[in-house]
C-alpha positions as CSV (number, residue, x, y, z in Angstrom):
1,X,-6.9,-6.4,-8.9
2,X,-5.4,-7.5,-6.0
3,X,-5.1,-5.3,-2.5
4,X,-1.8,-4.0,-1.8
5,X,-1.1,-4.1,2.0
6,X,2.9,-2.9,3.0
7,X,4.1,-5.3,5.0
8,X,7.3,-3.0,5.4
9,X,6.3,0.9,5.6
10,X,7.3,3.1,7.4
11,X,6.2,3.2,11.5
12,X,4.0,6.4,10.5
13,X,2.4,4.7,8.2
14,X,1.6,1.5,9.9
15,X,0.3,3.0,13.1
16,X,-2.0,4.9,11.1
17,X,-2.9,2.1,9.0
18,X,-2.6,3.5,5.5
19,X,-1.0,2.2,2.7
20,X,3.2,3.4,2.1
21,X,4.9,3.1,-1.0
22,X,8.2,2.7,1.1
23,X,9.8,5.8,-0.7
24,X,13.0,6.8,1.7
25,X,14.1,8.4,3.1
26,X,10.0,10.1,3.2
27,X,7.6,8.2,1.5
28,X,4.7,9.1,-0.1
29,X,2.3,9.3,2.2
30,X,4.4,11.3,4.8
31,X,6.0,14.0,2.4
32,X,2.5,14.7,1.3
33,X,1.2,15.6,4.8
34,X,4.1,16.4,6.6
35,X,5.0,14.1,8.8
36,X,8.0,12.6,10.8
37,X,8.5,9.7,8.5
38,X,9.9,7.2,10.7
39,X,12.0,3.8,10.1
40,X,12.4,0.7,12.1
41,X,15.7,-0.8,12.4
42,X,17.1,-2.4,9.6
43,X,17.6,-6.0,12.0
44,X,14.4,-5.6,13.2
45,X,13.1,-5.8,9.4
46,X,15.4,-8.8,9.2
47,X,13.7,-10.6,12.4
48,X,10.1,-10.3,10.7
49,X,11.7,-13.1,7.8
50,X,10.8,-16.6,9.5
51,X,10.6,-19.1,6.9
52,X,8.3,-22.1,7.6
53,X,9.9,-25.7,7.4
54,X,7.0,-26.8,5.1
55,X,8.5,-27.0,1.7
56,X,4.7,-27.5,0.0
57,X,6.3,-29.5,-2.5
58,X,2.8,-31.5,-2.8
59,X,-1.1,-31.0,-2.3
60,X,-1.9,-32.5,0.8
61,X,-4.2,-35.1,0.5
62,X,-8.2,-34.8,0.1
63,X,-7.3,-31.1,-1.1
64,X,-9.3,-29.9,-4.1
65,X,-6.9,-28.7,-6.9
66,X,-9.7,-27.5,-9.2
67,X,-10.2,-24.1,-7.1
68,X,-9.2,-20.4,-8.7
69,X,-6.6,-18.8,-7.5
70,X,-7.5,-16.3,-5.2
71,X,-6.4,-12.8,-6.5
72,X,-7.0,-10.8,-3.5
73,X,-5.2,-12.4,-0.8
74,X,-5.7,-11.6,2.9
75,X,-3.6,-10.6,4.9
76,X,-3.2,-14.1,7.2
77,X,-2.1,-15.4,3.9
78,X,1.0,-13.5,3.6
79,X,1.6,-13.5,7.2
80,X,0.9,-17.6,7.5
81,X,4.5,-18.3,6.9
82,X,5.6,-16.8,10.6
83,X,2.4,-18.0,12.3
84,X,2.6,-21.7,10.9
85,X,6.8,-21.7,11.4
86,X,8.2,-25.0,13.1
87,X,11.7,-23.6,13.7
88,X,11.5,-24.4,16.9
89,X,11.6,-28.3,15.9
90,X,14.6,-30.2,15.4
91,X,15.4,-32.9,12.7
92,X,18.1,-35.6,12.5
93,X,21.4,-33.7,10.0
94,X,23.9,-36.2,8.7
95,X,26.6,-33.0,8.2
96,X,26.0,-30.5,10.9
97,X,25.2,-30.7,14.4
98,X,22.6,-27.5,16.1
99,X,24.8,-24.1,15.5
100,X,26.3,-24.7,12.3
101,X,25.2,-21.3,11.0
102,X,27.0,-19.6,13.5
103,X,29.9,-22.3,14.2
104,X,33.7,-20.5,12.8
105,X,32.6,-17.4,13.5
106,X,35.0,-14.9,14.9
107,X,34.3,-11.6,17.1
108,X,34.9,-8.5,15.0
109,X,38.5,-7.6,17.5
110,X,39.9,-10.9,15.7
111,X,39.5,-9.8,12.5
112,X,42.6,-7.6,11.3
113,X,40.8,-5.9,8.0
114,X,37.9,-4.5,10.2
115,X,40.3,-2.3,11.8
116,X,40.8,-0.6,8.6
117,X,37.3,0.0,7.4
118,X,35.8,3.1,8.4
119,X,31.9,2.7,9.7
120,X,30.5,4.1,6.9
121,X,32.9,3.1,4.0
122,X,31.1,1.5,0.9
123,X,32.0,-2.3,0.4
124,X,32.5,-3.5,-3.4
125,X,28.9,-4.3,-3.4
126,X,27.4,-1.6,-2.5
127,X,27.0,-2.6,0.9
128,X,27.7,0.4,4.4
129,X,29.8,-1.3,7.0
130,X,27.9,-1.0,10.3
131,X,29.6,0.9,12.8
132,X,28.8,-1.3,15.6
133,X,28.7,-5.0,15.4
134,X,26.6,-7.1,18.1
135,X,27.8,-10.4,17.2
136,X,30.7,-11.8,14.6
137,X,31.5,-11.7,11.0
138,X,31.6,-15.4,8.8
139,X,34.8,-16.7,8.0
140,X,35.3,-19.1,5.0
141,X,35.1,-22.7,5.7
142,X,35.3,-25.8,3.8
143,X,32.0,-27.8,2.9
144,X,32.0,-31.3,1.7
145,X,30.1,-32.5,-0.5
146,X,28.3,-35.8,-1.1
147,X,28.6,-37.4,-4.9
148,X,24.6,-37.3,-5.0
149,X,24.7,-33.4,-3.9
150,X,28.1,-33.0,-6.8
151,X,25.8,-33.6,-9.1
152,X,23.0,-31.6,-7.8
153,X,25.0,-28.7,-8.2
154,X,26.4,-29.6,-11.6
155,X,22.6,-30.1,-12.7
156,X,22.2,-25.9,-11.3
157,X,25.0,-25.0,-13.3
158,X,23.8,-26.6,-16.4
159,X,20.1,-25.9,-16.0
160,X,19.2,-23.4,-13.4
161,X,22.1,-21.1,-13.2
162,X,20.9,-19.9,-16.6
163,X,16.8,-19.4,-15.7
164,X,18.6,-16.6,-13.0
165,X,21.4,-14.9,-15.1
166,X,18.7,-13.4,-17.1
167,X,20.2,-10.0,-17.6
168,X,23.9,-10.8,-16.7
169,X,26.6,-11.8,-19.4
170,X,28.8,-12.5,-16.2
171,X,26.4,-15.7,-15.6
172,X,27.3,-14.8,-12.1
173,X,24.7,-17.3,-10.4
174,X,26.0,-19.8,-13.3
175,X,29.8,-19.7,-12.5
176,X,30.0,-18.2,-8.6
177,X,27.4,-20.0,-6.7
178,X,28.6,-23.4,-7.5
179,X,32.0,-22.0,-5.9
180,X,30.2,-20.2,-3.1
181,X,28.6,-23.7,-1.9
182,X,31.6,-25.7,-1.1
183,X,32.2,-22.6,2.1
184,X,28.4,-22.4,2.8
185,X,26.5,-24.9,4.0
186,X,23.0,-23.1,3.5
187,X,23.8,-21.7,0.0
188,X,24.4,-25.6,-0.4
189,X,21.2,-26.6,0.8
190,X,19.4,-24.1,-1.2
191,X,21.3,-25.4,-4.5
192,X,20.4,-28.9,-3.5
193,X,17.2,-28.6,-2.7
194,X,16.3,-26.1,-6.1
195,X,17.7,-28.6,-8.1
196,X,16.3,-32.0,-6.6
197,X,12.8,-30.2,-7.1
198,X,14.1,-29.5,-11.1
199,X,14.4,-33.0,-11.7
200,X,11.5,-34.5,-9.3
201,X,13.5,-35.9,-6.6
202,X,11.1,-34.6,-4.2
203,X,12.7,-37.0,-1.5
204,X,15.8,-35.0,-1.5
205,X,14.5,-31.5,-2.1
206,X,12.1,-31.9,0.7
207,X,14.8,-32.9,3.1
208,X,17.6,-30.3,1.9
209,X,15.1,-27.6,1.9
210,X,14.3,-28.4,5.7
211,X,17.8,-28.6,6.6
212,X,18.9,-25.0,4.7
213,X,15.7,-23.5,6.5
214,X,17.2,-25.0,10.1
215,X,20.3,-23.6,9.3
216,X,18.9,-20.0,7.7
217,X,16.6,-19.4,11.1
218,X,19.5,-19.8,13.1
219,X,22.0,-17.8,11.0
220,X,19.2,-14.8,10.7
221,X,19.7,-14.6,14.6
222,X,23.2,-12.5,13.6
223,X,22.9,-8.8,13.1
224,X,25.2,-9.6,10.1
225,X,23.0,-11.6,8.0
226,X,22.2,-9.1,6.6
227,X,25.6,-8.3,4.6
228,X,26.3,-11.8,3.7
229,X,25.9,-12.1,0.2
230,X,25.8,-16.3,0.3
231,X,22.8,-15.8,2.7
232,X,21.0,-13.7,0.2
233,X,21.8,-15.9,-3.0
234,X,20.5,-18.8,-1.0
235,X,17.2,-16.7,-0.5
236,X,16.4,-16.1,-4.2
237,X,17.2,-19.6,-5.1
238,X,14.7,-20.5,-2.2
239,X,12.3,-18.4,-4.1
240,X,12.6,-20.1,-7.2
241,X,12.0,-23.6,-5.3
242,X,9.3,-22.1,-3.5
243,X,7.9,-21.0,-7.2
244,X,8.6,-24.5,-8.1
245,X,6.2,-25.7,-5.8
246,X,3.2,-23.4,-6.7
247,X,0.7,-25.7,-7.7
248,X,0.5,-25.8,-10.7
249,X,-3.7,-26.3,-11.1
250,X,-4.2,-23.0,-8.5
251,X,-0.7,-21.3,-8.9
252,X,-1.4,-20.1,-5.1
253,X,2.0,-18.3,-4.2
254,X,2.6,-17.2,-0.3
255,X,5.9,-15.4,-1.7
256,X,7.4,-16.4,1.7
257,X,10.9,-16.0,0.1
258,X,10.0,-13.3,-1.5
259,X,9.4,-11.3,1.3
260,X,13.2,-12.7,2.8
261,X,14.8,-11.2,-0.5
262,X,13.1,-8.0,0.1
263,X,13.9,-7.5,4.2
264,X,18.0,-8.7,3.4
265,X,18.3,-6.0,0.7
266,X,16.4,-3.2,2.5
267,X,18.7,-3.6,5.8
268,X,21.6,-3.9,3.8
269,X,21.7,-1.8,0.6
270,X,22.4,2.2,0.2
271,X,20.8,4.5,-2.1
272,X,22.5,3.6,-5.3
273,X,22.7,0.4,-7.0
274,X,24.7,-0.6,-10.1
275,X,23.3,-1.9,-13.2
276,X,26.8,-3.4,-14.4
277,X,26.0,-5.6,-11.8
278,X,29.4,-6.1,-10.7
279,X,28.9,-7.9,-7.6
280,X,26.7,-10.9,-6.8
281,X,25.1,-9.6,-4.3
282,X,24.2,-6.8,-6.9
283,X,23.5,-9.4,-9.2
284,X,21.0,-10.9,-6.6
285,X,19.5,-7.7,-6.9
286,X,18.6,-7.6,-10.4
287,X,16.6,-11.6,-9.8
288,X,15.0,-10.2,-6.8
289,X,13.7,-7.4,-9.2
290,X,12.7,-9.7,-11.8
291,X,11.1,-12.0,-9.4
292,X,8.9,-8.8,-8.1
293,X,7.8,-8.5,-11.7
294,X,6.4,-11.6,-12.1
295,X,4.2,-11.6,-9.1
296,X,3.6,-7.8,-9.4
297,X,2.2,-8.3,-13.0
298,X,0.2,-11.2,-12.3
299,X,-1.4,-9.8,-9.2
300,X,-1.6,-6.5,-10.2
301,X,-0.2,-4.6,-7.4
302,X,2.8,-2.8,-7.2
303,X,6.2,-4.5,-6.8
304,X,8.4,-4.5,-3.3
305,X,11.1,-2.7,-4.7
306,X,12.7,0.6,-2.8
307,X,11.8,3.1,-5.8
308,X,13.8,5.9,-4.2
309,X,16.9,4.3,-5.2
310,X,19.0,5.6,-7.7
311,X,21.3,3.5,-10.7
312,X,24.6,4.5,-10.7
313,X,26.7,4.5,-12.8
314,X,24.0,5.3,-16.0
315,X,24.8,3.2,-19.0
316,X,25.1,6.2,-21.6
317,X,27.7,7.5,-19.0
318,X,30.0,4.5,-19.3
319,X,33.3,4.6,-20.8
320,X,35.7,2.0,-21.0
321,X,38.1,0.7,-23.5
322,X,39.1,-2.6,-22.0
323,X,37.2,-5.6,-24.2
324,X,35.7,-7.3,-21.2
325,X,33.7,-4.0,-20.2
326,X,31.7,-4.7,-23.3
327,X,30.1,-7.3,-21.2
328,X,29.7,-5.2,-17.8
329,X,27.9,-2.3,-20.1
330,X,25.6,-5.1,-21.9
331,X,24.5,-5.9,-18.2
332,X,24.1,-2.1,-17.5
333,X,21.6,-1.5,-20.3
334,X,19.8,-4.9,-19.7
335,X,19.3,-3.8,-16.1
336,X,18.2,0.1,-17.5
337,X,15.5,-1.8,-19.4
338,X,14.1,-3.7,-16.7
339,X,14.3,-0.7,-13.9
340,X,12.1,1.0,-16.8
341,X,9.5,-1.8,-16.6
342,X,9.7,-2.2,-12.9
343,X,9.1,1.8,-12.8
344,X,6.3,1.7,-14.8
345,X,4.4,-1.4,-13.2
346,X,4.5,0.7,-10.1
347,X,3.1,3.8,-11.8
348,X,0.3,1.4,-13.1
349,X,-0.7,-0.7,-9.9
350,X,0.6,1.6,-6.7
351,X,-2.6,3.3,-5.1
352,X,-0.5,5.3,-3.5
353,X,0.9,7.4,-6.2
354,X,-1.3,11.1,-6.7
355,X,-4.4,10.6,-9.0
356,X,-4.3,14.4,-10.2
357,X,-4.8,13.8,-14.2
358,X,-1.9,16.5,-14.4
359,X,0.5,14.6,-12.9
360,X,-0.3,11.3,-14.0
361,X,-0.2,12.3,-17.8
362,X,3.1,14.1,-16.9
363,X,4.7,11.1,-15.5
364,X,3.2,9.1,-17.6
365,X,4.9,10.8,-20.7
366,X,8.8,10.9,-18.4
367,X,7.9,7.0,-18.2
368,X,7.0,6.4,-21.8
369,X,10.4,9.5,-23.3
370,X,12.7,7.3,-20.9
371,X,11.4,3.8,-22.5
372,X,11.6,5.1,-26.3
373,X,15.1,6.7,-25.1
374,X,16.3,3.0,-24.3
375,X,15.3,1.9,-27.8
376,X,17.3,4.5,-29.7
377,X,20.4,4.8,-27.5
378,X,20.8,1.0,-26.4
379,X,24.0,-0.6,-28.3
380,X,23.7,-2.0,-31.7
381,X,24.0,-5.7,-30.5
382,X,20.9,-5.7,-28.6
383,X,18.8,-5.3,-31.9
384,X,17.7,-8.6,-33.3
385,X,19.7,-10.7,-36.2
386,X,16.6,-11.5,-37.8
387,X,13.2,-10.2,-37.6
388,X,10.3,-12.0,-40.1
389,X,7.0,-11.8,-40.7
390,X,4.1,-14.4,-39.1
391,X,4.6,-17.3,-41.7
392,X,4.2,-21.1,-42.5
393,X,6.5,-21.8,-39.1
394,X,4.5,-19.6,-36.8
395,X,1.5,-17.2,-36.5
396,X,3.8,-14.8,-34.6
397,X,6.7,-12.8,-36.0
398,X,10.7,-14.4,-36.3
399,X,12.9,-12.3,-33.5
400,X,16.4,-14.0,-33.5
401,X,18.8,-12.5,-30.4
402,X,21.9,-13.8,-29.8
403,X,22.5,-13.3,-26.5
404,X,19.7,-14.1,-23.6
405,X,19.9,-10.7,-21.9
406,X,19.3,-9.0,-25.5
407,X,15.7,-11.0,-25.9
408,X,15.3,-10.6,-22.2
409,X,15.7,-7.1,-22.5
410,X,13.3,-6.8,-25.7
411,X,10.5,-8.2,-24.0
412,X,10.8,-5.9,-21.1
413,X,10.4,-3.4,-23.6
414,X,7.5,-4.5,-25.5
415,X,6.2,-4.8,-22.0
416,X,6.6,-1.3,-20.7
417,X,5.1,-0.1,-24.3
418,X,1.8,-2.6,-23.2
419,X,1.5,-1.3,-19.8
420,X,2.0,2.2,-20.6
421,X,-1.0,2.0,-23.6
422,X,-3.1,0.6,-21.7
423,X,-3.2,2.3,-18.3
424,X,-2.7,6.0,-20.4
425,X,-4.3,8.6,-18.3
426,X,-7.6,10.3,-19.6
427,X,-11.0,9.8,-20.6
428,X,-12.0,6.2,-21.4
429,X,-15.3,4.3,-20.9
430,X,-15.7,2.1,-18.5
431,X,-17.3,-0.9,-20.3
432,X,-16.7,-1.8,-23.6
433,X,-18.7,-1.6,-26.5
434,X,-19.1,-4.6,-28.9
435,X,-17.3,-4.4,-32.3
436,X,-15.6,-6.4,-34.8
437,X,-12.5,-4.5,-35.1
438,X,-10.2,-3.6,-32.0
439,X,-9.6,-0.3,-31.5
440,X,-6.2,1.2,-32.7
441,X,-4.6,1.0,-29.1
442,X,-5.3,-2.6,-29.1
443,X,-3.8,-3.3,-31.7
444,X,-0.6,-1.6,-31.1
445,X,-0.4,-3.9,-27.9
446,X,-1.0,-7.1,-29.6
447,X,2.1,-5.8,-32.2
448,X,4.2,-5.6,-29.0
449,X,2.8,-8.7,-28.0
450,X,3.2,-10.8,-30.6
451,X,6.8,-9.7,-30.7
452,X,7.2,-11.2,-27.1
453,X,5.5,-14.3,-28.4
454,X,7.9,-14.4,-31.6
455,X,11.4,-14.0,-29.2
456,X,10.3,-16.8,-27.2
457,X,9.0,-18.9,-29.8
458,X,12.5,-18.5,-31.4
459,X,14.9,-18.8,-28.1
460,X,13.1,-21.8,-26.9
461,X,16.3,-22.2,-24.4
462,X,15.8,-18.9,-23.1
463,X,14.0,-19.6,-20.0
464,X,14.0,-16.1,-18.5
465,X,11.8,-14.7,-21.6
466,X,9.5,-17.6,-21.1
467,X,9.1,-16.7,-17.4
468,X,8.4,-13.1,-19.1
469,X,5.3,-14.2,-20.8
470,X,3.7,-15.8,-18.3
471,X,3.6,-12.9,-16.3
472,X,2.7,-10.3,-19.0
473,X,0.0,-12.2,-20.7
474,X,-2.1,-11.6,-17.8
475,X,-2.0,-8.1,-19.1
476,X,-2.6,-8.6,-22.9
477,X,-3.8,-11.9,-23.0
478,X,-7.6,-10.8,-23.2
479,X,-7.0,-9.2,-26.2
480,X,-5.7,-12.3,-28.3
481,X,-9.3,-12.9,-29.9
482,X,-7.3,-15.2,-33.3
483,X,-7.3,-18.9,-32.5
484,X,-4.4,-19.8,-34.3
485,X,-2.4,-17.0,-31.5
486,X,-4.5,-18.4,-28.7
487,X,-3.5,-22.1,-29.5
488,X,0.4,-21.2,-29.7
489,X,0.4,-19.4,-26.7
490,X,-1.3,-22.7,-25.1
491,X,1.2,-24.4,-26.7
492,X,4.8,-22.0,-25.5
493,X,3.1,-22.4,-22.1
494,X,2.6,-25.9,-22.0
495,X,6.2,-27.1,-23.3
496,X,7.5,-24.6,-20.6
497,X,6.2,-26.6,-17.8
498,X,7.3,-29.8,-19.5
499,X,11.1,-28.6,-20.1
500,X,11.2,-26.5,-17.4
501,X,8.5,-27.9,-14.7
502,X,7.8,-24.4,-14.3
503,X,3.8,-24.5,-13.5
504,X,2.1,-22.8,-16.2
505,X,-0.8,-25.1,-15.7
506,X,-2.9,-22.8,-14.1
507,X,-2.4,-20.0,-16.4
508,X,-3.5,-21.9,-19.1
509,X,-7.0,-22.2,-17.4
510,X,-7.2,-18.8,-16.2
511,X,-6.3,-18.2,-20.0
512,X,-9.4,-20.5,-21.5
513,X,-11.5,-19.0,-19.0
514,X,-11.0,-15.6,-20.1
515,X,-11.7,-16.3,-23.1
516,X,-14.6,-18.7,-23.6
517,X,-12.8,-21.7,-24.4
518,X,-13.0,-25.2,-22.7
């Protein structure tokens, strides 16, 4: 299990060096002993994001691949980016000249709108207007693009667009961001870059990626990076590059990126969020949550999410007549589903949270009512088309979604149920005795198991459930003891990195590993 160190708790917290499950506006720790709970500023968050110029888009030479992933990083590790960062080094850019991130900027007394926006007013996305600012707001500007980076984009929108709008009919990474780019120079960069990786033209990846971080350190200089959305979408498609280039025989992750996602949305957002996802910077959200899943699961730890955050508007409180808001409540109870699973992963992995059996079972049972609540209120076109028995086709059972999110949603469910068995407060042994049978728990995992493995064997398209198994099988993977299971797993795994480059190569050894098997 890996050790959970905050790198953004509260000042209390850090100066007496225990661990803060960022609750605000009191965390944990804080409202436990009763203590000032106190914040640093939201741009002084910001500042601690420095990504590195290295793009690690190969091992450097003479390095052994064949080494384990190390589960319990230290703490250099995740603080190497900022010590080993090179933004201070210039390189040669073709389009824009030093100050580009900041060049057409206007101070706030030019802009007419601000003058009718009240300090604390809400923005569409969920987003407070500051009530001071210290340097100028973006304007919208025209990018040009080269023919080579045209079709970079169009390869995003075709391919990778999709692997992001996991739980959003809108596609809003799909259809806005390939808009967005031709008035942002680093959301352009980021496209580039994601997609040159995608198809192994590690020439131009390396070179965009290093020219959208020149441009990123220098625009993260503005107080108001913060509350541009194009700065944040750049970010989580930087993440997915920077996932991209784990290596795929030790699957060692820095989660540089990560951490950028995570200090842009805690100095920007307020205490609700929408599920609809009606924004994109709301739909950035929803990835960035997803994203803390996947490393969350693997490294069992608690995700960086802001728990004390509430979704507003709830999706059985939705109401609207209008055919297209069919699509915004889809979204909502997609995005229920997966605040479910992220709630739960931090019940299981957070050290923080009270131990008191009392409370644990009682929160465990609010966890597991709100999951089975999902299942029997969710609408009637998130339950499958088709749902078969393990046959001639496959060892695992035929789910048939039509729609991404719906599948997507599914296996966060079956995931929760997983989870929730097996970290179930009370008496257990702590080794396990040797039997022939599993015990009855077990097997109900495996059932919601095998029902990931079925949806994904089914939607081989759907590259968000994919990226769902390889996360959760770290979790119920163990307990796959048929080989005819083990082998397809192997074998979902292995086409994912081949259609998807996505580097599952490493999990497929931890996989044999853990179970015996060369």
């Amino acid at each position: 299990m890996g050790k959970y160190r905050s790198k953004s708790g509260c000042l209390t917290c850090r100066h007496r060096r225990v661990k803060c499950n960022e609750a605000h506006p009191v965390c944990g720790q804080c409202s436990k002993k009763s203590r000032d709970c106190r914040w640093e500023s939201a741009h002084s968050r910001l500042r601690d994001y420095r990504p590195t110029l290295e793009s690690s888009s190969t091992t450097p030479a003479g390095q052994d691949e064949t080494e384990s992933m190390e589960v319990e990083g230290e703490e250099d590790v995740a603080q190497g980016g900022r010590r080993n960062s090179r933004a201070g080094q210039h390189m040669e850019n073709d389009r824009t000249p030093t100050g580009a991130a900041t060049a057409g900027l206007q101070q706030p007394s030019t802009l007419p709108f601000l003058s009718h926006v009240s300090p604390t007013a809400s923005t569409s996305g969920g987003v407070s207007i500051p009530d001071k600012f210290s340097t100028a707001l973006p304007i919208r500007q025209r990018v040009s693009l080269s023919r080579d980076e045209a079709i970079l984009v169009y390869h995003y929108s075709e391919h990778l667009g999709p692997l992001l709008d996991g739980s959003d009919p809108a596609r809003q990474f799909t259809l806005r961001v390939p808009v967005e780019v031709k008035h942002c120079a680093i959301l352009l960069y980021a496209t580039v870059c994601f997609s040159a990786r995608h198809v192994g033209n590690d020439a131009t990846a390396d070179q965009t990626y290093q020219r959208c971080i020149e441009l990123l350190i220098e625009r993260l200089n503005l107080d108001t990076a913060a509350y541009d959305d194009n700065i944040l979408c750049a970010i989580v498609l930087l993440r997915f590059f920077e996932q991209l280039n784990v290596p795929s025989i030790t699957g060692s992750d820095n989660e540089d990126h990560l951490a950028g996602c995570s200090a842009i949305l805690r100095a920007s957002q307020t205490r609700t969020v929408d599920p609809s996802s009606p924004t994109l910077r709301e739909a950035a959200f929803w990835v960035y949550v997803r994203q803390c899943l996947y490393n969350a699961t693997i490294n069992q730890q608690p995700p960086y999410i802001d728990f004390s955050l509430q979704l507003d508007p709830k999706p059985d409180s939705m109401r609207d007549s209008h055919p297209l808001a069919a699509l915004r409540l889809e979204t909502a109870w997609a995005n229920q589903m997966t605040w479910h699973c992220a709630c739960i992963v931090n019940f299981c992995f957070d050290p923080t949270n009270p131990q008191e059996r009392a409370f644990r079972m009682k929160r465990w049972q609010e966890l597991w009512d709100a999951v089975q609540a999902w299942l029997k209120k969710r609408p009637p076109s998130f339950d499958p088309i088709w749902y078969g028995e393990a046959g001639e086709r496959s060892v695992f059972p035929e789910v048939f979604f039509t729609a991404v999110w719906h599948a997507v949603a599914s296996n966060y469910f079956h995931f929760s149920c997983i989870l929730l068995l097996t970290y179930k407060p009370g008496p257990k042994f702590a080794m396990r005795s040797i039997r022939d049978k599993l015990l009855d728990t077990d097997n109900q995992i495996l059932q919601h198991a095998r029902a990931i493995c079925g949806s994904c064997k089914c939607f081989p398209s759907a590259a968000p459930c994919m990226i769902t198994l390889c996360h959760t099988i770290f979790i119920w993977g163990p307990l796959l003891s048929d080989a005819a299971e083990r082998d397809e797993v192997l074998e979902l795994l292995a086409e994912f990195e081949r259609a998807q480059k996505w580097p599952t190569t490493w999990i497929m050894n931890a996989l044999r590993a853990e179970w015996g098997i060369e």
